[in-house]
C-alpha positions, -999 to 999 in steps of 0.1 A, spaced: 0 0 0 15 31 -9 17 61 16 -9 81 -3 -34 55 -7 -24 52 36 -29 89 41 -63 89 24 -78 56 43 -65 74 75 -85 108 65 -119 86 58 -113 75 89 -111 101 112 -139 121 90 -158 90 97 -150 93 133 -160 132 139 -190 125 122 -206 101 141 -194 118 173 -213 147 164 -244 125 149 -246 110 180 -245 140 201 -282 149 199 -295 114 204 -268 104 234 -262 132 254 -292 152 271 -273 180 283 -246 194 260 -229 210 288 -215 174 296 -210 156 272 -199 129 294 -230 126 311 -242 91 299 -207 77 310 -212 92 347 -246 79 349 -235 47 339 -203 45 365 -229 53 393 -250 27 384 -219 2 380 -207 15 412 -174 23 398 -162 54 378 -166 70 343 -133 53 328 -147 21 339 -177 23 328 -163 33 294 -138 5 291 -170 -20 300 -187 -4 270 -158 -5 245 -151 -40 256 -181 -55 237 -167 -37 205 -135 -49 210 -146 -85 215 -166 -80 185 -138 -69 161 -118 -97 177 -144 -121 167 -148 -105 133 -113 -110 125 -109 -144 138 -144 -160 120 -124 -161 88 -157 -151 68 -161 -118 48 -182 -92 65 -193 -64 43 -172 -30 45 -201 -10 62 -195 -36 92 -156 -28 101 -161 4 101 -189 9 122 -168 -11 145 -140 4 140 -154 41 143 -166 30 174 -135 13 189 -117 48 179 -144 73 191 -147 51 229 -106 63 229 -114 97 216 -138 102 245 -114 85 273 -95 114 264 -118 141 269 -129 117 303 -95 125 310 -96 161 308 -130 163 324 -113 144 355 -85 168 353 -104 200 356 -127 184 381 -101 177 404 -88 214 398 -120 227 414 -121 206 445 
């Protein structure tokens, strides 16, 4: 694979990635002052905390990719990347869970 052909799976990619993120943002989050909300909600419900809770949730698309890759059968384009946009964006917000933590813990 040349670099180019690389450099423009990569772009697709992360346009892919912003996209849904900001698709998403009316349906998953009911206040758009915290956009980590849903994860919060969830940790307190798990008993544990918002990186938690978010690993639990990108656990089940990781197994699934896993078992994609290792069933040997062809699944259609449209599949892997849904699961891979996914896999990327639960990262993507980790991060901002990280920042969120780190300002929190500025105000205390």
């Amino acid at each position: 694979m040349t670099g180019e052909k690389f450099t423009k799976i990569v772009n697709y990619q992360i346009d892919c990635c912003i996209k849904t993120l900001g698709f998403k943002e009316s349906d998953y989050v009911p206040d758009p002052n915290d956009r980590m909300r849903h994860f919060k909600v969830a940790a307190a419900m798990l008993g544990t905390n918002p990186k938690q809770a978010l690993c639990g949730m990108m656990a089940k698309h990781t197994a699934s990719i896993y078992e994609m890759c290792r069933a040997g059968s062809a699944y259609p384009m449209a599949a892997w990347e849904e699961k891979i946009t996914d896999n990327i964006n639960y990262l993507l917000i980790l991060r901002a869970l990280l920042e969120d933590e780190k300002e929190e813990r500025l105000h205390e």
